[in-house]
PAZAPA-4460 file (N, C-alpha, C; in steps of 0.05 Angstrom, whole numbers, plus 32768, in hexadecimal, padded with zeros to 4 digits):
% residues 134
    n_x    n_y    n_z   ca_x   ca_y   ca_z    c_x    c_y    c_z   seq   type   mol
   81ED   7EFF   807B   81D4   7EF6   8086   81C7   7EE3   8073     1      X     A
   81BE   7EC1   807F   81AB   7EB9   806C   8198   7EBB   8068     2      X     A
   8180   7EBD   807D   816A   7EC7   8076   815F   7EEC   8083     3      X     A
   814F   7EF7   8075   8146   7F10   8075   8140   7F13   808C     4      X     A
   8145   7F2E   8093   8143   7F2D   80B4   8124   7F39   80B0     5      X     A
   8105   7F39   80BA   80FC   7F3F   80BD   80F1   7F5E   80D0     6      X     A
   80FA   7F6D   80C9   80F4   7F8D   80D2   80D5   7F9D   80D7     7      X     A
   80D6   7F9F   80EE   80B1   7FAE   80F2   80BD   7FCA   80F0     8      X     A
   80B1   7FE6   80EA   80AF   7FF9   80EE   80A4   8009   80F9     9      X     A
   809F   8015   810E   8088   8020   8125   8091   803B   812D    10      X     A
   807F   8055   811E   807F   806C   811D   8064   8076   8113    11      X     A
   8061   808B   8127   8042   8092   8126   8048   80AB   810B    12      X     A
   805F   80A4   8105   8066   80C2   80E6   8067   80B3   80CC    13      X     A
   804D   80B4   80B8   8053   809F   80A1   8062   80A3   8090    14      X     A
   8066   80C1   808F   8082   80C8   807C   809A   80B8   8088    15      X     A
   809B   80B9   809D   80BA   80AE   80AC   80B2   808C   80A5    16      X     A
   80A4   8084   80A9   80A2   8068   80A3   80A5   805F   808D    17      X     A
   809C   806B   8075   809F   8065   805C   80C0   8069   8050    18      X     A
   80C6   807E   8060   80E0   8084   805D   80F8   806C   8068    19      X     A
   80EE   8062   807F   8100   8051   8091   80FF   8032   8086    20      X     A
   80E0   8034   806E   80E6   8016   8061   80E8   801E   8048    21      X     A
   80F8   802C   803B   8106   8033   8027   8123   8028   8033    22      X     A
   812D   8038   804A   8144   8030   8053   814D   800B   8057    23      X     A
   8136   8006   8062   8134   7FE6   8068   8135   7FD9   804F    24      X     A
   8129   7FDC   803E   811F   7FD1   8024   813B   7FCD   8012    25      X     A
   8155   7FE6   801D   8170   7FED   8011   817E   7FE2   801F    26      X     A
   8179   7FD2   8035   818E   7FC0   8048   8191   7FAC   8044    27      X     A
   81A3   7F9E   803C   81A9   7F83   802D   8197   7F6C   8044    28      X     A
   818E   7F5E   8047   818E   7F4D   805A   8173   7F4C   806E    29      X     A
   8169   7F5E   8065   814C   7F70   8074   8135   7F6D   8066    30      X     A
   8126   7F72   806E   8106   7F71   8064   80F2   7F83   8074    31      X     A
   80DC   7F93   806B   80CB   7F9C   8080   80B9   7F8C   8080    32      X     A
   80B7   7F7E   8097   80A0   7F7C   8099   8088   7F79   80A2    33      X     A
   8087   7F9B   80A9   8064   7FA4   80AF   8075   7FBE   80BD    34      X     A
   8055   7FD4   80BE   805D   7FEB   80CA   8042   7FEF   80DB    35      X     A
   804F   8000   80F5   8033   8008   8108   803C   8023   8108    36      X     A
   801F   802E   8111   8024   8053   8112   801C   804E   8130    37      X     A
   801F   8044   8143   801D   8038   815D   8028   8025   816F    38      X     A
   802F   8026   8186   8035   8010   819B   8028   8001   8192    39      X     A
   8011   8005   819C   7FF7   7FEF   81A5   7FF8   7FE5   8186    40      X     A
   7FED   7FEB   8171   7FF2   7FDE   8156   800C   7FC7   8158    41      X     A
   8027   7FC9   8163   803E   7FC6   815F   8037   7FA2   816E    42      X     A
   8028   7FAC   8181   8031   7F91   8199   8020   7F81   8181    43      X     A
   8002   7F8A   817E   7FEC   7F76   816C   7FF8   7F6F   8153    44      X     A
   8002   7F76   8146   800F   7F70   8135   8025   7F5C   813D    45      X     A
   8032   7F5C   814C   804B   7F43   8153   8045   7F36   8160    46      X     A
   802E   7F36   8168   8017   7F1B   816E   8012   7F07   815B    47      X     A
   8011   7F0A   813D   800D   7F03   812A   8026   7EFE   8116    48      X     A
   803C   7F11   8114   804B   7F18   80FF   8069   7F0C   810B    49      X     A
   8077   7EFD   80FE   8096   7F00   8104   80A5   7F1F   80FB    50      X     A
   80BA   7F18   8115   80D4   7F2E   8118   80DF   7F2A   811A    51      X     A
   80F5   7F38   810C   8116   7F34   811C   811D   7F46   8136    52      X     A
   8110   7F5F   8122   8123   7F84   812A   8103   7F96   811D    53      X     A
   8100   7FA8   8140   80EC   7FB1   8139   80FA   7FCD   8145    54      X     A
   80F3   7FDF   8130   80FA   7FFD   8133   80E9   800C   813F    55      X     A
   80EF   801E   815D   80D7   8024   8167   80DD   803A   8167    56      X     A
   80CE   8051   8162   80C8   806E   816B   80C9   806E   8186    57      X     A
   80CA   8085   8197   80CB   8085   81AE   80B1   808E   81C0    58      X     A
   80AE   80AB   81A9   808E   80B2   81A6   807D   80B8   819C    59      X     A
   8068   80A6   81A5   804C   80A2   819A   8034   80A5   81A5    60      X     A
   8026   80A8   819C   8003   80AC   81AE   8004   8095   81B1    61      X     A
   7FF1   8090   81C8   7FEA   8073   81D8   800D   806D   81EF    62      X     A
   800E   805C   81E6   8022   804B   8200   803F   8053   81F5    63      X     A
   8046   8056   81DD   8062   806B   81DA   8076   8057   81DA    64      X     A
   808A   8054   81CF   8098   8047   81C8   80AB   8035   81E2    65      X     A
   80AC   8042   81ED   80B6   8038   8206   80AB   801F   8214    66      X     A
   8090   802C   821E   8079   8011   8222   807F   8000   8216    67      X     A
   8079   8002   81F7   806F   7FEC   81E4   808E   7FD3   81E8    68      X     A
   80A1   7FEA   81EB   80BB   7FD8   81E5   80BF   7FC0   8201    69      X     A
   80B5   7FCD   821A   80B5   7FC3   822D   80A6   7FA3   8229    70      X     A
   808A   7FA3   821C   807C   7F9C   8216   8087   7F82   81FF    71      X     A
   808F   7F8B   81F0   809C   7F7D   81DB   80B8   7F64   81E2    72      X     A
   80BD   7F7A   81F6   80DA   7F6C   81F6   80CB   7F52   8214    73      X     A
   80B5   7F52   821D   80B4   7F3D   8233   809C   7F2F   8221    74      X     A
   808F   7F33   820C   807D   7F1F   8204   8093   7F0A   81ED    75      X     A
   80A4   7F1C   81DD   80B8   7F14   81CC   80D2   7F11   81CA    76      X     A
   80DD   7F06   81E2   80FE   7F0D   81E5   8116   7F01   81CE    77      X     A
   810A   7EFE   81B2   8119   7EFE   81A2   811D   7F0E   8191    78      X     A
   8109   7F21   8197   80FD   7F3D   8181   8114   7F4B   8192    79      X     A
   8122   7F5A   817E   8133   7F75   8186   8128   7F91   8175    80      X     A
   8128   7F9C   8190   8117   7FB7   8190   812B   7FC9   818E    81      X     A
   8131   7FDF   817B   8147   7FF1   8179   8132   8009   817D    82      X     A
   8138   8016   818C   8123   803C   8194   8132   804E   818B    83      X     A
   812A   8052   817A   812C   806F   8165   811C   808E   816E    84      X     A
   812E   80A1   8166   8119   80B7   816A   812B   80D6   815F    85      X     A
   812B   80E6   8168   8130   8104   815E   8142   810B   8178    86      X     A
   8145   80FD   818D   8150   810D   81A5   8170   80FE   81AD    87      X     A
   8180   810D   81AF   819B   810B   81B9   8198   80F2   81C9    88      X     A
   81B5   80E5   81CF   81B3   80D2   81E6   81B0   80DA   8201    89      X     A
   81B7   80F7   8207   81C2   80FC   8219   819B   810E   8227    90      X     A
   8190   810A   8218   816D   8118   8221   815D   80F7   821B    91      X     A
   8169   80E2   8216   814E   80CE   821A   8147   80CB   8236    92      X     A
   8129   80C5   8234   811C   80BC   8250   8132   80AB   8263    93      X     A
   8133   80AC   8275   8141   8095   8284   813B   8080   8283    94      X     A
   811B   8077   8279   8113   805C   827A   8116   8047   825F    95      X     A
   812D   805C   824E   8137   8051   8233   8146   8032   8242    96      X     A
   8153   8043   824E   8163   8026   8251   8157   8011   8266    97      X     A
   813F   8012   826F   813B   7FF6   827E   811F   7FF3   8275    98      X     A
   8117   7FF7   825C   8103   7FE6   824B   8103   7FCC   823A    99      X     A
   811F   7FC2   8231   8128   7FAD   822D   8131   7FB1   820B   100      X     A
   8132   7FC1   8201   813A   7FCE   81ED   8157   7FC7   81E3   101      X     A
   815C   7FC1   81CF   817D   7FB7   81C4   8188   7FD0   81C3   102      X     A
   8181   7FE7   81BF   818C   8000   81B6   8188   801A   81B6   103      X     A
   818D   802A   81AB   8184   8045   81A3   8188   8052   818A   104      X     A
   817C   8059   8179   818E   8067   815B   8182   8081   8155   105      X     A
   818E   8096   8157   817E   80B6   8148   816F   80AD   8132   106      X     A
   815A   80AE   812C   8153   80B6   8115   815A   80BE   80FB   107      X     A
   816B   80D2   80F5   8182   80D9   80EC   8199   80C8   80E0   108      X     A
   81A0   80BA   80EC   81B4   809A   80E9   81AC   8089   80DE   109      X     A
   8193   8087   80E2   818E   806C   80CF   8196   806C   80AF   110      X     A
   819E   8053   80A7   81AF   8053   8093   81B4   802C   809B   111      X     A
   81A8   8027   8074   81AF   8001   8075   81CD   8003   807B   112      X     A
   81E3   8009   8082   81F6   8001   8093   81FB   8000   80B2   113      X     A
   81E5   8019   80B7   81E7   8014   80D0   81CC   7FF8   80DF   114      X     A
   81BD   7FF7   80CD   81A5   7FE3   80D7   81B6   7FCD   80D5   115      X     A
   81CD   7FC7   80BD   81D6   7FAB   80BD   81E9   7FB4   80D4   116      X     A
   81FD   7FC1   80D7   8210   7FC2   80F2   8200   7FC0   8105   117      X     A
   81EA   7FC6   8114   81D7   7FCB   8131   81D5   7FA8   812F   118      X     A
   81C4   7F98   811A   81BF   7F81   8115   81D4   7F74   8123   119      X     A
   81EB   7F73   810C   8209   7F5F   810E   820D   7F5C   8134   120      X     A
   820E   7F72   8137   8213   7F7A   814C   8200   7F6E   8166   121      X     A
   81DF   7F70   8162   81D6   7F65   817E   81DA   7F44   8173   122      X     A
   81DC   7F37   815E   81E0   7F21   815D   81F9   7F15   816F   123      X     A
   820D   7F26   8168   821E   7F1B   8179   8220   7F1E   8196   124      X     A
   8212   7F29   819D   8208   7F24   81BE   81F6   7F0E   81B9   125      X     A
   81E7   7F0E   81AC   81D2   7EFB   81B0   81D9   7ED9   81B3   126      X     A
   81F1   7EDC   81A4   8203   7EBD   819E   820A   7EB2   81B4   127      X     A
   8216   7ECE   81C6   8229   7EC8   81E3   820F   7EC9   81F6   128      X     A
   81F7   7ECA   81EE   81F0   7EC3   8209   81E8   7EE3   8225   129      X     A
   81FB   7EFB   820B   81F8   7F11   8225   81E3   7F28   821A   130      X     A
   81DE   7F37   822A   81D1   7F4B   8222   81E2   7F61   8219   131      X     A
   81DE   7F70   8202   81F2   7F87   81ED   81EC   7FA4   820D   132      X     A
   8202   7FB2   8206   8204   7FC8   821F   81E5   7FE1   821B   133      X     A
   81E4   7FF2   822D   81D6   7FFB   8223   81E2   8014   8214   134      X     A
***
């Protein structure tokens, strides 16, 4: 990668956040930068702030990660939204997949190889033109 991918982090848990830009901060190629303990914080903020790859919780007080992503992904369709959380694939909401969201990752998994593999990865959809599966 040549330049730093710019990374938002959006979790209403500040332990988990501080934690998740420790992880970012250890990913070659990455940068955080900025964190919301909110949706609504998330969108105001990328009103103002460049992104690459914004990590979203799923849930949150106010509009919850889902919304926001919905939100994100039609005001910013270059911003890739990856939805993180604590719950199996097989118990996400059903409206995971038609919020516009690049992805899904446990909580748990995160790890700077998997942020650079998720990355590598929607890039190369992004090259061809298609959207990555859900």
């Amino acid at each position: 990668m040549n330049a730093e991918v710019p990374v938002w982090i959006v979790d209403d848990r500040a332990a988990f956040r501080r934690a998740l830009a420790a992880t970012i901060a250890a990913s070659a190629g990455f940068t955080v930068a900025g964190e919301a303990a909110t949706g609504e914080a998330a969108l105001e903020l990328l009103t103002r702030a460049a992104a690459g790859l914004v990590l979203m919780d799923i849930n949150m007080p106010g509009i919850g990660g889902i919304e926001a992503t919905r939100r994100i992904s039609g005001a910013h369709p270059g911003v890739r939204v990856l939805l993180m959380s604590t719950y199996d694939t097989s118990d996400l909401p059903d409206e995971v997949s038609q919020c516009g969201a690049a992805g899904y990752v446990h909580k748990e998994n995160l790890s700077p190889e998997l942020i650079a593999t998720v990355w590598t990865r929607l890039n190369r959809w992004r090259t061809t033109g298609m959207t990555p599966p859900p």
